[in-house]
C-alpha positions, -999 to 999 in steps of 0.1 A, spaced: 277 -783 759 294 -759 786 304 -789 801 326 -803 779 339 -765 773 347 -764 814 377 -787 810 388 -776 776 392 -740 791 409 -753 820 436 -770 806 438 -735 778 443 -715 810 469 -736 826 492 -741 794 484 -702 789 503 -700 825 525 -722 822 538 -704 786 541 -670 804 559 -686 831 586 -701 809 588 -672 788 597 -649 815 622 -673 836 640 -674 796 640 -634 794 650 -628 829 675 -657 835 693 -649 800 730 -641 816 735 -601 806 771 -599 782 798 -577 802 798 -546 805 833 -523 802 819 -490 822 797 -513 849 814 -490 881 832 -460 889 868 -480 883 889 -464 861 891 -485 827 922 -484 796 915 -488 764 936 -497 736 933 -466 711 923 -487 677 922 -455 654 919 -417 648 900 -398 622 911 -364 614 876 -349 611 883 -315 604 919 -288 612 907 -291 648 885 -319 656 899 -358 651 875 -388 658 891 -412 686 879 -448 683 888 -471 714 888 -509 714 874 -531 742 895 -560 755 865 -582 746 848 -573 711 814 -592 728 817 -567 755 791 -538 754 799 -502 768 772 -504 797 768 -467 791 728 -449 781 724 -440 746 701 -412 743 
């Protein structure tokens, strides 16, 4: 009986491998969308629309020059 198994969990192992393998070259080889704030270059924005919040505080909301672009910056 663990003779038959021997083959069976060979060929489980290598298509276990062989999944990981592909899995991780598809995260890793996914191209990354652009960034706006990728370097210390200065960047303008298109000013898209302002909020008055309160008598001294408004809310400025910039457009990117791609809407698929993401900000590149942390969020914390």
């Amino acid at each position: 009986m663990a003779q038959l198994l021997r083959p069976l969990r060979a060929n489980l192992g290598a298509v276990a491998a062989v999944g990981v393998g592909a899995g991780l070259v598809y995260a890793y080889a996914k191209p990354k969308p652009p960034t706006v704030f990728g370097g210390f270059n200065p960047q303008y924005l298109r000013l898209d629309s302002v909020e008055q919040v309160n008598h001294n505080t408004k809310r400025l909301r910039f457009a990117f020059p791609n809407p698929d672009d993401l900000s590149g910056l942390p969020l914390t």
